[in-house]
N, C-alpha and C positions, 0 to 999 in steps of 0.2 A: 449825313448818315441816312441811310436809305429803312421807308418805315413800310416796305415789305419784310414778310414774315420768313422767319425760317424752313428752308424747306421740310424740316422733321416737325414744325408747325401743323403743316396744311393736312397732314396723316388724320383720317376721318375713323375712327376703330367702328361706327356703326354704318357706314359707306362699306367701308372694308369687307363687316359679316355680311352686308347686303348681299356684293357683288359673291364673294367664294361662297354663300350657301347656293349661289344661281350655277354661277359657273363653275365650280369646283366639280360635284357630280357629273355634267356634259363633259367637260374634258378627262374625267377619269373613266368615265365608262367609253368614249370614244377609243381613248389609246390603252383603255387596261392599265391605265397605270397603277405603278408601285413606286412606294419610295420604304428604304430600308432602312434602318439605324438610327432614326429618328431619338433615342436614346442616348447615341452620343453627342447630341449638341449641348451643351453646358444649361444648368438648368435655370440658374440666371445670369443676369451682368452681361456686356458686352461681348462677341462675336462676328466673325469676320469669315463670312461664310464664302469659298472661293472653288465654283465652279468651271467646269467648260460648257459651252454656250454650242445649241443643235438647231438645227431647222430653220434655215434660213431667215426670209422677214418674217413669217410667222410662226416663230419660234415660240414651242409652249413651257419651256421648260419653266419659267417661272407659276403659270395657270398649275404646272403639275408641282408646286415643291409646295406654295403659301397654302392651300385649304389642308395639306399635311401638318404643316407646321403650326395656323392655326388652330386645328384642330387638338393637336400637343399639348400647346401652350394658351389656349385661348386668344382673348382679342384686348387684353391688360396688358401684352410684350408687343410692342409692334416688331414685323418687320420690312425694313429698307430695299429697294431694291435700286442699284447706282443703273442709269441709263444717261445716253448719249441725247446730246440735248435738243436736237433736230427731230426724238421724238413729242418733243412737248409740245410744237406749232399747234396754232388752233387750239378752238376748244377741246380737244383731247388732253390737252396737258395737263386742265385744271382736274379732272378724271382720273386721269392716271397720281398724279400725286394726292389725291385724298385717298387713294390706296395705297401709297407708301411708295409710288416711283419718284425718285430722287434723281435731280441731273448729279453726273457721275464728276466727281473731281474732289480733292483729296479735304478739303474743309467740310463740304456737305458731308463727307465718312464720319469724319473725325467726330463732328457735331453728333449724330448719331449713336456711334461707338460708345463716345462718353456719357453719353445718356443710358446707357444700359441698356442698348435695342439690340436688334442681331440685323448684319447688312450682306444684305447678299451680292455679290461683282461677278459679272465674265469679264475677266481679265483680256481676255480673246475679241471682247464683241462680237460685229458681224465678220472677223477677217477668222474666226472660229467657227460663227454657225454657219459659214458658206466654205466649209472644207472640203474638198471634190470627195461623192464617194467613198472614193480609191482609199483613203486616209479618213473615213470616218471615226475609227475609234486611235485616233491618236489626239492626244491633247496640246493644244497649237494655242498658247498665247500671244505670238508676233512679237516675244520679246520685251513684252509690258512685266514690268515689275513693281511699279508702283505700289500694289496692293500689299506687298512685304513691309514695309515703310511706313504704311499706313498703320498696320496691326502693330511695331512695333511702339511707333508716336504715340498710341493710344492705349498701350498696355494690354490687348485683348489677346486669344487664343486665333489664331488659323485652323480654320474646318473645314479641311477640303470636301468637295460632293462632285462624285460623277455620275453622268446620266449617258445612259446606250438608246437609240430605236429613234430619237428623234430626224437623225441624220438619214434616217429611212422614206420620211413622207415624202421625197421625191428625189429624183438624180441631178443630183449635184457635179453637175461635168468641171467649172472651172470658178478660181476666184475672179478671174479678171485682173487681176491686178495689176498686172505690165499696160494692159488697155489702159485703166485709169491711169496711169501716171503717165503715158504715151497722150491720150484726151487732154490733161491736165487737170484733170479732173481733185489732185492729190491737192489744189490751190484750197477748194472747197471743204477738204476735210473728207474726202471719198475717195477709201483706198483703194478700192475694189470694186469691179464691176461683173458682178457674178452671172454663170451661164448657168440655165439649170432646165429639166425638162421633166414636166408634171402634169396634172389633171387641175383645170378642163382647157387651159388653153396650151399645151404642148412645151414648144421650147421657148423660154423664158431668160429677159437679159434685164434682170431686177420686177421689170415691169414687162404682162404685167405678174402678178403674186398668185399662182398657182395652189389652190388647195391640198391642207396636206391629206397623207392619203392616214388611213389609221391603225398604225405602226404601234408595236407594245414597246412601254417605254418603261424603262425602269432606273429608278434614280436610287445611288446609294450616299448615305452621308456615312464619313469616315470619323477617325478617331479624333478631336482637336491635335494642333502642335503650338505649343509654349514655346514662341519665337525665341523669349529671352533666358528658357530655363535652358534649352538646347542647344543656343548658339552662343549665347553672350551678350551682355548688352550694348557693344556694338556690334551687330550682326553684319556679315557679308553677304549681302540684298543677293547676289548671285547664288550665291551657294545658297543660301535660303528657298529661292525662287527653283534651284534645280532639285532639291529636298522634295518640294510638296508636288510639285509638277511628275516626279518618281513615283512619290503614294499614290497618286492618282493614279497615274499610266497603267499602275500596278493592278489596281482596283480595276479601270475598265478593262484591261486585256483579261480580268477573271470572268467581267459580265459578258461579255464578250466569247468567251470559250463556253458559257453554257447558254451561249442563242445558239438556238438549234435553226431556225429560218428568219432569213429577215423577214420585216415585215412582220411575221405572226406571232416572232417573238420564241 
């Protein structure tokens, strides 16, 4: 038995206020951020917070939801955020999980969940935050459903949350993805080899990571859904999955109709 710690262990709550009282302000006055409905997240007990995922590798949607969220809730709830586990190499890893990044996989949830935190997933990852453009405000999970499965194992609410402008900080021409799996890149665990072209070095093929530019974003959280009051308690993970993925679409095609420019939001 292994006497590493669990990863909802290593969650630092005075690390945590350190970093969002530093960066929380830089990145909300950079992009303008908003986040709305803050109110509908359940005011305690487990949550299973399920977004779509913007702006490629340096995607801020997480920078723009936790100094909201802590701010709400204080620094007594932590919350989770599931990430893919190639971002933990290096001493970054240890960094990012005394903030609450979690490598993403269905026990690290679960451990969480029943702890009474709130976990935040892109169900989508990066085959989401690198959606061409053309398809910015459509919500593309690649057919991940796992996080259905998860909320109902652990008895919590589904809280869908969408965010619009991130998919602005630069043009997003293609995922790549027939590349990688033609590379073989797909052996690795890399779906996708994305094209994208930005500031300050132009056109971009992952590398290298193009600054974003500063796009208003705005993030809304939606109403919870009670997997097992609404479906049943054995739910069809499908039908479920096409459920919240509808709320959502819903949600961003409203933020959506009242961005007047991109970019300025």
């Amino acid at each position: 038995m292994s006497d590493e710690p669990a990863e909802t262990a290593k969650w630092d709550p005075g690390f945590t206020r350190q970093i969002t009282s530093w960066v929380g302000p830089v990145i909300t006055r950079y992009f303008r951020a908003e986040v709305r409905g803050m109110d509908a997240l359940p005011a305690a007990g487990g949550a299973l917070v399920v977004s779509n995922h913007s702006g490629g590798m340096l995607t801020p949607d997480v920078l723009v939801f936790a100094p909201q969220f802590y701010g709400h809730f204080g620094f007594d709830r932590p919350l989770y955020t599931l990430a893919h586990y190639g971002v933990f190499m290096g001493p970054l890893g240890d960094y990012l999980r005394k903030a609450g990044v979690i490598e993403a996989s269905r026990d690290n949830a679960a451990a969480a969940l029943r702890s009474g935190a709130v976990v935040l997933v892109f169900p989508g990852g990066d085959y989401d935050s690198y959606r061409p453009t053309m398809t910015a405000n459509v919500v593309d999970f690649n057919g991940r459903t796992g996080y259905v499965r998860t909320a109902v194992d652990t008895g919590v609410p589904i809280v869908p949350m969408v965010s619009i402008g991130a998919q602005e900080t630069q043009l997003f021409l293609a995922r790549g993805d027939s590349l990688a799996r033609r590379l073989g890149l797909t052996r690795a665990r890399m779906e996708i080899l994305p094209v994208s072209v930005g500031f300050p070095f132009g056109l971009s093929l992952i590398v290298p990571p193009n600054l974003p530019l500063p796009a208003k974003i705005v993030t809304r959280v939606l109403e919870p859904i009670d997997v097992v009051a609404e479906f049943g308690e054995d739910p069809d993970v499908e039908q479920v999955d096409l459920h919240v993925r509808a709320v959502m679409q819903a949600a961003l095609d409203d933020l959506a109709r009242n961005r007047r420019f991109p970019i300025l939001g």
